[in-house]
CHARMM internal coordinates of N, CA and C (Angstrom, degrees):
IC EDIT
DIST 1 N 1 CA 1.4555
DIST 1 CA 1 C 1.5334
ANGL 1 N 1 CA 1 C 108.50
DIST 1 C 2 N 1.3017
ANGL 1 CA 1 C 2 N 109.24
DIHE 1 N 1 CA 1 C 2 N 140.86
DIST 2 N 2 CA 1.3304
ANGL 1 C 2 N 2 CA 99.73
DIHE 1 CA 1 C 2 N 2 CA -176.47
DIST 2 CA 2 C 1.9047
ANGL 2 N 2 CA 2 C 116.96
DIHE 1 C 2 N 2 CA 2 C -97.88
DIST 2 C 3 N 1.3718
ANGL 2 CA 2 C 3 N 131.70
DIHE 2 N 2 CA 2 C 3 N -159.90
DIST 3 N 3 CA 1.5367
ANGL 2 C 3 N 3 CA 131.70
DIHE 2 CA 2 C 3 N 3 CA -145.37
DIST 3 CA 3 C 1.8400
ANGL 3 N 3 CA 3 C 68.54
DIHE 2 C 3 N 3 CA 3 C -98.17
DIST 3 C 4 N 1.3476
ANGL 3 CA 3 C 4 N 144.40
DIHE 3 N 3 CA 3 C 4 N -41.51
DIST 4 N 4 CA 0.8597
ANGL 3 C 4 N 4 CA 156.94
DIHE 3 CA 3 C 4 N 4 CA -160.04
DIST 4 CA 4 C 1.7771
ANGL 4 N 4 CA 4 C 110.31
DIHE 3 C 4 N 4 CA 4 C -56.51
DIST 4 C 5 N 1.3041
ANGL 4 CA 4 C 5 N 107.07
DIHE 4 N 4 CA 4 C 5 N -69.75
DIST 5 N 5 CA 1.3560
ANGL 4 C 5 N 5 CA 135.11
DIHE 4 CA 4 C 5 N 5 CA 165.38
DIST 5 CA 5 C 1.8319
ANGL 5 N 5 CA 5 C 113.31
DIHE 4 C 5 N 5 CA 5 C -53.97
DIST 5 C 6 N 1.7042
ANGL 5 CA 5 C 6 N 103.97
DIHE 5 N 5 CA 5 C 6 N -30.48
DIST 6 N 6 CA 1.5340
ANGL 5 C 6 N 6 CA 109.98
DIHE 5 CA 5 C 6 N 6 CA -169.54
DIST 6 CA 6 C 1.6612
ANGL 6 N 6 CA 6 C 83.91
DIHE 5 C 6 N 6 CA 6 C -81.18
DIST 6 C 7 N 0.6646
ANGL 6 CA 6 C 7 N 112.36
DIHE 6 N 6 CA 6 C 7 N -55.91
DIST 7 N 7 CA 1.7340
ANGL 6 C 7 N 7 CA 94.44
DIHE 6 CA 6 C 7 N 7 CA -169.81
DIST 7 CA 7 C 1.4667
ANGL 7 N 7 CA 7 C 126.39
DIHE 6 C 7 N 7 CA 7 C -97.94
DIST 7 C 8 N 1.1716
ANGL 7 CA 7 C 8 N 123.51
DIHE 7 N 7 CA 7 C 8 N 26.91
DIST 8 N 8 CA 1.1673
ANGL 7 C 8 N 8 CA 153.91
DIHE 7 CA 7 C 8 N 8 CA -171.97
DIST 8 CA 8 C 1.6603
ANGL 8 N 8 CA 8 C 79.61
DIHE 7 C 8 N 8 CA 8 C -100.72
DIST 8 C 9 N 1.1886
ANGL 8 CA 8 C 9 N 113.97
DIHE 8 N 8 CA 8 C 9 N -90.94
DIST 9 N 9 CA 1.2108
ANGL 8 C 9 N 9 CA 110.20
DIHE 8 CA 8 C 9 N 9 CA 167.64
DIST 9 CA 9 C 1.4938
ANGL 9 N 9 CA 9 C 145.64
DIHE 8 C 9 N 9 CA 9 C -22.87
DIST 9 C 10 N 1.4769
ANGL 9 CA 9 C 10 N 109.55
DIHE 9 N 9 CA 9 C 10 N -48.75
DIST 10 N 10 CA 1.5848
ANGL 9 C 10 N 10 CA 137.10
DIHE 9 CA 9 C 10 N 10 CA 171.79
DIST 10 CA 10 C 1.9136
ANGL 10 N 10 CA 10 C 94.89
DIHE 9 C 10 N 10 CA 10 C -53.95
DIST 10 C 11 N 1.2898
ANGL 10 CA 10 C 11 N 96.30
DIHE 10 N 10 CA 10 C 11 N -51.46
DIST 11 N 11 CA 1.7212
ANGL 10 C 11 N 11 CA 92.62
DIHE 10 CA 10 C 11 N 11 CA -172.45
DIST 11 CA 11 C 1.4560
ANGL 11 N 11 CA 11 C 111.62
DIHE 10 C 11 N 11 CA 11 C -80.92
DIST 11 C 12 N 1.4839
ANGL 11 CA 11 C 12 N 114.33
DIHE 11 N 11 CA 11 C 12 N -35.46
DIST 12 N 12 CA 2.0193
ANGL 11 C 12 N 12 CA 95.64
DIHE 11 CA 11 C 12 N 12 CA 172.76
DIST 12 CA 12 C 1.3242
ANGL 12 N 12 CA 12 C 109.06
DIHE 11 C 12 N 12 CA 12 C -67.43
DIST 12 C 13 N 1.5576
ANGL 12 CA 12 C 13 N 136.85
DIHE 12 N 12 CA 12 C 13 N -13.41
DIST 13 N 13 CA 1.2066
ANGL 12 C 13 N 13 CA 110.65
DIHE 12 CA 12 C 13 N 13 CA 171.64
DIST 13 CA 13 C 1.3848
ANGL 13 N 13 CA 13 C 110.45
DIHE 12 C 13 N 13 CA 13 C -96.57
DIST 13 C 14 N 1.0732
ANGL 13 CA 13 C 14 N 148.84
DIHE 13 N 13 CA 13 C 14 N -16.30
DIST 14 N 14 CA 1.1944
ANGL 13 C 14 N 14 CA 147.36
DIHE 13 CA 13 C 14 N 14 CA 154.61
DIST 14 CA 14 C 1.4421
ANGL 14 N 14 CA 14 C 121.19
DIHE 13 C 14 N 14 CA 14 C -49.67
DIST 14 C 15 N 2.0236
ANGL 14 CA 14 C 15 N 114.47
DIHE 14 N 14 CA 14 C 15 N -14.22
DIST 15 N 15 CA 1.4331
ANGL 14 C 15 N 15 CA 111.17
DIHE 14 CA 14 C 15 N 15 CA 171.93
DIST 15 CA 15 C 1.1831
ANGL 15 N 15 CA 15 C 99.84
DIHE 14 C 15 N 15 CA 15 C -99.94
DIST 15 C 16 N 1.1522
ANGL 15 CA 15 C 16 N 134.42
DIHE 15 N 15 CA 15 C 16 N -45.76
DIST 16 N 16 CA 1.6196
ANGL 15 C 16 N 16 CA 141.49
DIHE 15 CA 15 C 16 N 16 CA 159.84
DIST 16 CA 16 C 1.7244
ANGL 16 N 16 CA 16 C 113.95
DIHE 15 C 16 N 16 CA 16 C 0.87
DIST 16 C 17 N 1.9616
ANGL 16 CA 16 C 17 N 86.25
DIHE 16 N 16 CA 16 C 17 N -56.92
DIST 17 N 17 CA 1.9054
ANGL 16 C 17 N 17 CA 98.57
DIHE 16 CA 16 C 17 N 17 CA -161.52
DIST 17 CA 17 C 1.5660
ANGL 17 N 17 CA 17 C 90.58
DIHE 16 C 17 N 17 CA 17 C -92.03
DIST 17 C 18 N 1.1898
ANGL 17 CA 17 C 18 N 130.20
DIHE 17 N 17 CA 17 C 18 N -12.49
DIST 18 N 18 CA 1.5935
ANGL 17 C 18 N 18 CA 121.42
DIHE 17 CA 17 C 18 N 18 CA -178.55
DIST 18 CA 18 C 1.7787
ANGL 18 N 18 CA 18 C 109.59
DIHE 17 C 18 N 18 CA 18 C -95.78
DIST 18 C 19 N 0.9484
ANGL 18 CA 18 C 19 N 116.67
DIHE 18 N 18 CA 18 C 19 N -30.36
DIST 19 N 19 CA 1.5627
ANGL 18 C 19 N 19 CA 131.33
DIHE 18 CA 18 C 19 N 19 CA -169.85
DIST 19 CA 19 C 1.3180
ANGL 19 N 19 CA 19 C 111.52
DIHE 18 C 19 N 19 CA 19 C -14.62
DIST 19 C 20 N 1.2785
ANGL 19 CA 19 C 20 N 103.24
DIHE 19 N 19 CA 19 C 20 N -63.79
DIST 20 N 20 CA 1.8392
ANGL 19 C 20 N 20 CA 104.13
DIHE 19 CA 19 C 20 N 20 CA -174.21
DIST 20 CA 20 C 1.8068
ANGL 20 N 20 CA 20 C 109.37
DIHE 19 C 20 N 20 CA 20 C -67.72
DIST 20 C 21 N 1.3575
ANGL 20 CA 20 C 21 N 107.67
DIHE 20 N 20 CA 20 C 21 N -11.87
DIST 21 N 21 CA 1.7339
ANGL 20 C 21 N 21 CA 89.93
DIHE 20 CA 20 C 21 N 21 CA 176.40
DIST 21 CA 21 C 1.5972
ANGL 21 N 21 CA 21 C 105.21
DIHE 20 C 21 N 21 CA 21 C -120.85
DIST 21 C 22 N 1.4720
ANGL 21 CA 21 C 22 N 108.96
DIHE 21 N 21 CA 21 C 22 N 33.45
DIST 22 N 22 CA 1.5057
ANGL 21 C 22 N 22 CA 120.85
DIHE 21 CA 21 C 22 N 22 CA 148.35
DIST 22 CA 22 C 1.6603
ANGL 22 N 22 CA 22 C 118.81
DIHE 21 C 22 N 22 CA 22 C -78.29
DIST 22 C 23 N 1.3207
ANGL 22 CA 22 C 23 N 124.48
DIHE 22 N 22 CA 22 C 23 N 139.57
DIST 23 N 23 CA 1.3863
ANGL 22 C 23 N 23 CA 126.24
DIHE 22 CA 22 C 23 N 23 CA -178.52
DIST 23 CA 23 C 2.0382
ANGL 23 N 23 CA 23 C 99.88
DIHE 22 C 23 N 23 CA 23 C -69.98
DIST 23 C 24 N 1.0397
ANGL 23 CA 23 C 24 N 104.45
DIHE 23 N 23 CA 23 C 24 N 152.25
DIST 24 N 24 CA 1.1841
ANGL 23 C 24 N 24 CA 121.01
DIHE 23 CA 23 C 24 N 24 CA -175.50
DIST 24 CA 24 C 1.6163
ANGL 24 N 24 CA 24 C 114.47
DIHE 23 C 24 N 24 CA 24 C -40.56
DIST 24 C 25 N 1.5936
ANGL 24 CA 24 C 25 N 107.16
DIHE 24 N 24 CA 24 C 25 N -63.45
DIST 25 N 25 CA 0.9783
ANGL 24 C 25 N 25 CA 136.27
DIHE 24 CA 24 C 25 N 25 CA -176.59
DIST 25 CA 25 C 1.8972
ANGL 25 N 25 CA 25 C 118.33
DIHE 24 C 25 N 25 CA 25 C -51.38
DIST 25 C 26 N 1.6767
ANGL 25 CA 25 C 26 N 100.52
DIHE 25 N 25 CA 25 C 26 N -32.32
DIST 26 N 26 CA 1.2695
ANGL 25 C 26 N 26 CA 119.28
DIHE 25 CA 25 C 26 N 26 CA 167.69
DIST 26 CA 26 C 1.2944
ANGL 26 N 26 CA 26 C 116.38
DIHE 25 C 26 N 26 CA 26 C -68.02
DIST 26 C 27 N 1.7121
ANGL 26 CA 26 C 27 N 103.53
DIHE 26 N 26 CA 26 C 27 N -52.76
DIST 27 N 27 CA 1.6790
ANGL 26 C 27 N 27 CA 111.22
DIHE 26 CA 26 C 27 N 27 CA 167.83
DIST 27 CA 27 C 1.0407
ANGL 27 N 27 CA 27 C 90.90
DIHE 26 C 27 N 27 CA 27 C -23.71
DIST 27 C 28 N 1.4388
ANGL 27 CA 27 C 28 N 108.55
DIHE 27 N 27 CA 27 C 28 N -108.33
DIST 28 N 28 CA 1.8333
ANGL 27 C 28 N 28 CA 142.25
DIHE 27 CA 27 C 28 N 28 CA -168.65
DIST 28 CA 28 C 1.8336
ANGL 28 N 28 CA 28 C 100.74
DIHE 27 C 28 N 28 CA 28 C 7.69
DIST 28 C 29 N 1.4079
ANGL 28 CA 28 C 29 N 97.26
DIHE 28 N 28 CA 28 C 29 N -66.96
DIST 29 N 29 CA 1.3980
ANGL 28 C 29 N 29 CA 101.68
DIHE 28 CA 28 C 29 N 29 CA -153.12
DIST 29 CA 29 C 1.4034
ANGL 29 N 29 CA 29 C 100.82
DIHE 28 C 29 N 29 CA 29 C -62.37
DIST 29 C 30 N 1.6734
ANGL 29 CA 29 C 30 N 109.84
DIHE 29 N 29 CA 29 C 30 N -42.79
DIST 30 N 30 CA 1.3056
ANGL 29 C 30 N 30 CA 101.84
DIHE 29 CA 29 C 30 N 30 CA -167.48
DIST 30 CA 30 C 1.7358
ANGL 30 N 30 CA 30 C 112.06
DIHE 29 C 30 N 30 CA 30 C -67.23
DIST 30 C 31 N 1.1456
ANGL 30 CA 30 C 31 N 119.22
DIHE 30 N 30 CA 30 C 31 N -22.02
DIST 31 N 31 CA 1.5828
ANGL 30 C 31 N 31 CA 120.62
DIHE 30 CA 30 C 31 N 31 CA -155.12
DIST 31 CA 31 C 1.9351
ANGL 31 N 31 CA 31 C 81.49
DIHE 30 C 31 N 31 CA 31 C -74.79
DIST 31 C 32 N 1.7049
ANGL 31 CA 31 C 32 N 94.95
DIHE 31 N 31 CA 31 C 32 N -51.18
DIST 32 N 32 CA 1.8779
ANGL 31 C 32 N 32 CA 87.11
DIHE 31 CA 31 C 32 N 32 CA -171.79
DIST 32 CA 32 C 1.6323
ANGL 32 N 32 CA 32 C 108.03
DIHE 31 C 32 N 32 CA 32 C -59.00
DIST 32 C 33 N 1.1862
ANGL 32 CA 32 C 33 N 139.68
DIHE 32 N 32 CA 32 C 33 N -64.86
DIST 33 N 33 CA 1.1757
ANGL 32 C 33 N 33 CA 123.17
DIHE 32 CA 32 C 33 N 33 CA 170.04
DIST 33 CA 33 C 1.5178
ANGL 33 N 33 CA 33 C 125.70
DIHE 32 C 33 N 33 CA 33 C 1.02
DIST 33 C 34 N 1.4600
ANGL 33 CA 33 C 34 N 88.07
DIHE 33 N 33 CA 33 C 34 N -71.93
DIST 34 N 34 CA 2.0262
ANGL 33 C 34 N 34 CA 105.64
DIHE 33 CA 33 C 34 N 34 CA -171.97
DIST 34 CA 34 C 1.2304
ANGL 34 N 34 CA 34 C 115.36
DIHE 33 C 34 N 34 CA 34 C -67.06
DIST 34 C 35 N 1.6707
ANGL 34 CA 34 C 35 N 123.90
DIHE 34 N 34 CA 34 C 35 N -34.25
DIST 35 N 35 CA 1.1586
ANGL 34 C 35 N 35 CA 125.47
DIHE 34 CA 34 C 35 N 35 CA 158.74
DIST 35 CA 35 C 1.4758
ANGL 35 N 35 CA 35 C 136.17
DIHE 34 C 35 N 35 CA 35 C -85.48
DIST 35 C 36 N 1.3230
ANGL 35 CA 35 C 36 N 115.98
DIHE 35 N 35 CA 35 C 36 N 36.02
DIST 36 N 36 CA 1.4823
ANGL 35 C 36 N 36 CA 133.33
DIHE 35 CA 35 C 36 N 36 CA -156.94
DIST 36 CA 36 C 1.8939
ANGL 36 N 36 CA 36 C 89.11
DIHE 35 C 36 N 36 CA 36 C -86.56
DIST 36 C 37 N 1.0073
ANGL 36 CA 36 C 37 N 102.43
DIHE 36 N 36 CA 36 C 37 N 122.13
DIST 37 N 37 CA 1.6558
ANGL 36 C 37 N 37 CA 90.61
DIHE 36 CA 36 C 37 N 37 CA 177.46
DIST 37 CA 37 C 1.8044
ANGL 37 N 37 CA 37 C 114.32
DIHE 36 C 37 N 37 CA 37 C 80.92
DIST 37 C 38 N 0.8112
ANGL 37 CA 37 C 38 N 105.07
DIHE 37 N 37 CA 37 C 38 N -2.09
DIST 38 N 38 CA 1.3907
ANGL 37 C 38 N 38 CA 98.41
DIHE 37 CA 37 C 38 N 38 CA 168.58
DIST 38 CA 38 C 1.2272
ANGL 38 N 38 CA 38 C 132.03
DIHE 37 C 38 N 38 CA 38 C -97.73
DIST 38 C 39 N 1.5401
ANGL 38 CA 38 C 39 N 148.15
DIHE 38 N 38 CA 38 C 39 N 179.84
DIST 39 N 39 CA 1.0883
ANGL 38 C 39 N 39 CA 137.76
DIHE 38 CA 38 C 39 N 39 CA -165.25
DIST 39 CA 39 C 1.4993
ANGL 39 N 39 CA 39 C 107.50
DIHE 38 C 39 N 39 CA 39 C -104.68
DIST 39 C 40 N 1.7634
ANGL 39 CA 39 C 40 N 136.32
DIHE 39 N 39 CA 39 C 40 N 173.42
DIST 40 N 40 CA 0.8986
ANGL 39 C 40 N 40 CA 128.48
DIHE 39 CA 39 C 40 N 40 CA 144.11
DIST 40 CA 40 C 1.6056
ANGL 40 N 40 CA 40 C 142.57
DIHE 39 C 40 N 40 CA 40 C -9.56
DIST 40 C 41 N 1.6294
ANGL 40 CA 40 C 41 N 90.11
DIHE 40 N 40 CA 40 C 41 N -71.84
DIST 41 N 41 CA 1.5454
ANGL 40 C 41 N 41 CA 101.90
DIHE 40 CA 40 C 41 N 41 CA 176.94
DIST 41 CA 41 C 1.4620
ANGL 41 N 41 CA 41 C 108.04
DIHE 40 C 41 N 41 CA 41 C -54.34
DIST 41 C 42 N 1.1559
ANGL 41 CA 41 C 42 N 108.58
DIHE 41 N 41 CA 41 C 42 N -70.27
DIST 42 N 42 CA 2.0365
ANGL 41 C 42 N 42 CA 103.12
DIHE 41 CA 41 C 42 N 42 CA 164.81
DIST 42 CA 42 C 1.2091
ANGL 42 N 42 CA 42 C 118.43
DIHE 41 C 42 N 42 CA 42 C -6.37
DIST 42 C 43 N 1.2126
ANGL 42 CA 42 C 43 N 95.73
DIHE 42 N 42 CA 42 C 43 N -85.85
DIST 43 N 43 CA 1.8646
ANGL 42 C 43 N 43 CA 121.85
DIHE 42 CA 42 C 43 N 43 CA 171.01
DIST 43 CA 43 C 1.9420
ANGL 43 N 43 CA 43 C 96.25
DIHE 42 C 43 N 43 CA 43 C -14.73
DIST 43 C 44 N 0.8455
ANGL 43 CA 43 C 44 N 91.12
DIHE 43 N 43 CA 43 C 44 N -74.07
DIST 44 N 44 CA 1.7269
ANGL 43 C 44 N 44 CA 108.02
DIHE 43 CA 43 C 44 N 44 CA -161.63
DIST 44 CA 44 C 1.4634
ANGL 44 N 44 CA 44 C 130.58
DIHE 43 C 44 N 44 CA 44 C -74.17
DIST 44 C 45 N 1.7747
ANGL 44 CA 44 C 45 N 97.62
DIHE 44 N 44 CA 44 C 45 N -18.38
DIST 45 N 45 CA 1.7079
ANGL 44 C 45 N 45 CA 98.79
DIHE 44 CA 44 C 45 N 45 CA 146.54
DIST 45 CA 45 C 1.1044
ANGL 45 N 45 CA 45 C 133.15
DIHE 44 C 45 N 45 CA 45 C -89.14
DIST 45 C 46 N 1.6840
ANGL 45 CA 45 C 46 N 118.54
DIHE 45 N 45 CA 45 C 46 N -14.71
DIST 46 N 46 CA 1.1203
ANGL 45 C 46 N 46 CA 132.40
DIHE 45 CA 45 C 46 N 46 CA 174.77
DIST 46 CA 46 C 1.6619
ANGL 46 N 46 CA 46 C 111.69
DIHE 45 C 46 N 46 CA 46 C -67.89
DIST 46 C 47 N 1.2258
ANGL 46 CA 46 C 47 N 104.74
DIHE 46 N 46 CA 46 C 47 N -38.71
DIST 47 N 47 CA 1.6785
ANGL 46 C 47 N 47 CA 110.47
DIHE 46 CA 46 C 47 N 47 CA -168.99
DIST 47 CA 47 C 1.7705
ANGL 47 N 47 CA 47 C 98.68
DIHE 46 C 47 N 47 CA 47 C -86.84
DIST 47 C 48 N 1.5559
ANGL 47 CA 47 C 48 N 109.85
DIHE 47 N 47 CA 47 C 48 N -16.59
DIST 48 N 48 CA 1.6792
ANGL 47 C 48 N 48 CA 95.93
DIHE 47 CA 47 C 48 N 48 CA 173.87
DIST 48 CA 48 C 1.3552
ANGL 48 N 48 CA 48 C 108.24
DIHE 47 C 48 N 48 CA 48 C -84.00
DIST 48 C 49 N 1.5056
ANGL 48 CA 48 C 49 N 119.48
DIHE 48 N 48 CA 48 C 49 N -22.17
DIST 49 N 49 CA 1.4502
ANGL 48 C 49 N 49 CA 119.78
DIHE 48 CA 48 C 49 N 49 CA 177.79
DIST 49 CA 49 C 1.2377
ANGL 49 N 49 CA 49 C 122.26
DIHE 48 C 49 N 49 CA 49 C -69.34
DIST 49 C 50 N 1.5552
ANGL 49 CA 49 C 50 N 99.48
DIHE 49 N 49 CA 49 C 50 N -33.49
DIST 50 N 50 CA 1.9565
ANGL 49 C 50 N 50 CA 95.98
DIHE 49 CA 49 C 50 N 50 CA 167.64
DIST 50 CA 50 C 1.5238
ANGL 50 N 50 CA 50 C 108.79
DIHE 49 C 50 N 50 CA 50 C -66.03
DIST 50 C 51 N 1.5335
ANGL 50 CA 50 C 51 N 121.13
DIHE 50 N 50 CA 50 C 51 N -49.72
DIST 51 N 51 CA 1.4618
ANGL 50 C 51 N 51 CA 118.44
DIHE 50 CA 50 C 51 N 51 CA -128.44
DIST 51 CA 51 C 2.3733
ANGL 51 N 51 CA 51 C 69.90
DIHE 50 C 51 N 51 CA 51 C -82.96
DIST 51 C 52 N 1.1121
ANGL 51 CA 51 C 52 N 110.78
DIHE 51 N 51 CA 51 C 52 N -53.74
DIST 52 N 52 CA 1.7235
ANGL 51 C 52 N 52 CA 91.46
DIHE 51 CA 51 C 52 N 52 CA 178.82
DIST 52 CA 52 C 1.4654
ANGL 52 N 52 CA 52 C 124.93
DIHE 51 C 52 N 52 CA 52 C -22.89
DIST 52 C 53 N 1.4954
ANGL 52 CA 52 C 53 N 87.32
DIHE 52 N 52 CA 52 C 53 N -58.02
DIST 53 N 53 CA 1.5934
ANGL 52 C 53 N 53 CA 95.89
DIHE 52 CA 52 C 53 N 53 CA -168.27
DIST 53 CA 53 C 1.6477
ANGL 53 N 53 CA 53 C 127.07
DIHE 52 C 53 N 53 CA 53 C -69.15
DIST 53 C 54 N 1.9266
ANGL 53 CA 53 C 54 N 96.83
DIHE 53 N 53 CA 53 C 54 N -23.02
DIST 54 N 54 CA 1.3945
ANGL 53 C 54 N 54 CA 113.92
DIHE 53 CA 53 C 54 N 54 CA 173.40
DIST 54 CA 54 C 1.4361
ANGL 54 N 54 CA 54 C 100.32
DIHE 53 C 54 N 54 CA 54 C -140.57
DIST 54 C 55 N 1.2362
ANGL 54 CA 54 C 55 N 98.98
DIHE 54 N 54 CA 54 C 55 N 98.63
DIST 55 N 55 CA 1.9344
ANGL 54 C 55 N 55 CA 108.71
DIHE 54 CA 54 C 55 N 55 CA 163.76
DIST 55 CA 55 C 1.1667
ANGL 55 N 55 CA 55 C 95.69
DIHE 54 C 55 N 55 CA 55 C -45.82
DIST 55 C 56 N 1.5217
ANGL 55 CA 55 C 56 N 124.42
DIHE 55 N 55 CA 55 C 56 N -59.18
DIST 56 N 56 CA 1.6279
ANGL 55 C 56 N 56 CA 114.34
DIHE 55 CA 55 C 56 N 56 CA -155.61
DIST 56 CA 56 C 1.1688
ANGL 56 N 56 CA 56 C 126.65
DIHE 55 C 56 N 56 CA 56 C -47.81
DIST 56 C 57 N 1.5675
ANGL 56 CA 56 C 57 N 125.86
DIHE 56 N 56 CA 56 C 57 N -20.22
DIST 57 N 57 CA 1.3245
ANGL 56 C 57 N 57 CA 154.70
DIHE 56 CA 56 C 57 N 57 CA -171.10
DIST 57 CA 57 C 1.6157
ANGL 57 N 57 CA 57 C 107.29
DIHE 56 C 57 N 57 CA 57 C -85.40
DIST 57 C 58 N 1.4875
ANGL 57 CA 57 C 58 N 113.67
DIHE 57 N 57 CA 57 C 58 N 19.30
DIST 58 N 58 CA 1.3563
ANGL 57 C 58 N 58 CA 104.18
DIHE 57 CA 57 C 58 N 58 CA 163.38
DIST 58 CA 58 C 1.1185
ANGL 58 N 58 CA 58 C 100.59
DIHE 57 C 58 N 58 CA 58 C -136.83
DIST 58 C 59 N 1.5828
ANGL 58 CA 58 C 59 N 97.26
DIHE 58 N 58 CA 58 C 59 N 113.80
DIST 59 N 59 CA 1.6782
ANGL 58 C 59 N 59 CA 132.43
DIHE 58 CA 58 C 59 N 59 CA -166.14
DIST 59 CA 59 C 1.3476
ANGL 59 N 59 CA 59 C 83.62
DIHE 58 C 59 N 59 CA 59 C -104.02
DIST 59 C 60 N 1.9625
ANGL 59 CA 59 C 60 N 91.21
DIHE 59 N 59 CA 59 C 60 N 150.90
DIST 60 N 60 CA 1.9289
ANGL 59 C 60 N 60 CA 93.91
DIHE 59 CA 59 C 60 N 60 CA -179.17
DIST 60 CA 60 C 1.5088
ANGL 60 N 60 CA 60 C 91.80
DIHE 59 C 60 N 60 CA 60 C -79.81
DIST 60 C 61 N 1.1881
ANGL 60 CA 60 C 61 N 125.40
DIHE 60 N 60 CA 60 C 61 N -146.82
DIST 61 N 61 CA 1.2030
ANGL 60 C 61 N 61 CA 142.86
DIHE 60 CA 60 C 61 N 61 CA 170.92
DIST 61 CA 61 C 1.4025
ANGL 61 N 61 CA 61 C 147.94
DIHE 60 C 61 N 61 CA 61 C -59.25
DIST 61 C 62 N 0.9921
ANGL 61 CA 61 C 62 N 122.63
DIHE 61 N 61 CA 61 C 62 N 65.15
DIST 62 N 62 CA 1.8710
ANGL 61 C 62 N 62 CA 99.05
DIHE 61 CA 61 C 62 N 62 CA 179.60
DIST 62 CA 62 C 1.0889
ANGL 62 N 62 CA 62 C 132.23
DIHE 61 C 62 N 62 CA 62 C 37.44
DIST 62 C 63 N 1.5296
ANGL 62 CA 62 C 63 N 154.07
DIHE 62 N 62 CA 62 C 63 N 68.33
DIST 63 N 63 CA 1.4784
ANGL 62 C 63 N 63 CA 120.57
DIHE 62 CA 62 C 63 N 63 CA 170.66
DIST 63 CA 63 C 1.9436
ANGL 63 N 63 CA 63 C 106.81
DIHE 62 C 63 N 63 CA 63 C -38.62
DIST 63 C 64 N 1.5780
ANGL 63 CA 63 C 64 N 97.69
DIHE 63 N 63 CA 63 C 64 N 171.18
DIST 64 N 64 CA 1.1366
ANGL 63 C 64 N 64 CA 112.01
DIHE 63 CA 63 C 64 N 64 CA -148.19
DIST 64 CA 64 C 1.9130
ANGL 64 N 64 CA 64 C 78.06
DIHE 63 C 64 N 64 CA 64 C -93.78
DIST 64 C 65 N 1.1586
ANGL 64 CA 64 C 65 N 111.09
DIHE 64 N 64 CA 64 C 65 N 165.75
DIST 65 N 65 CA 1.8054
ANGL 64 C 65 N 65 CA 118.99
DIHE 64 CA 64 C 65 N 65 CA -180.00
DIST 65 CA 65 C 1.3907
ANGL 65 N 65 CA 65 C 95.94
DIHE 64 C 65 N 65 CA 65 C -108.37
END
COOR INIT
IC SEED 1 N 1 CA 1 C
IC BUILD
């Protein structure tokens, strides 16, 4: 693995353990980032792994823009 991959790593778990006292808006971006190219199913274990790990992280909805 390279110094690249080592902290690539170092930082998703460091957002992992911070998640719930990220602003919403940070969520968002970061979850789209990480899931850029990925499929559904992705999508949807990733977002059960946050909302487990941080109840707080289940925001109702969007108002509509």
């Amino acid at each position: 693995m390279s110094s690249q991959d080592d902290f690539a790593l170092m930082l998703g778990n460091a957002a992992l353990t911070v998640w719930g006292d990220i602003p919403r808006e940070l969520q968002e971006a970061l979850f789209e980032h990480a899931m850029r190219g990925k499929d559904d199913l992705q999508r949807t274990k990733l977002a059960k792994l946050l909302h487990e790990r941080h109840p707080r992280t289940m925001h109702p909805a969007r108002p509509a823009d």
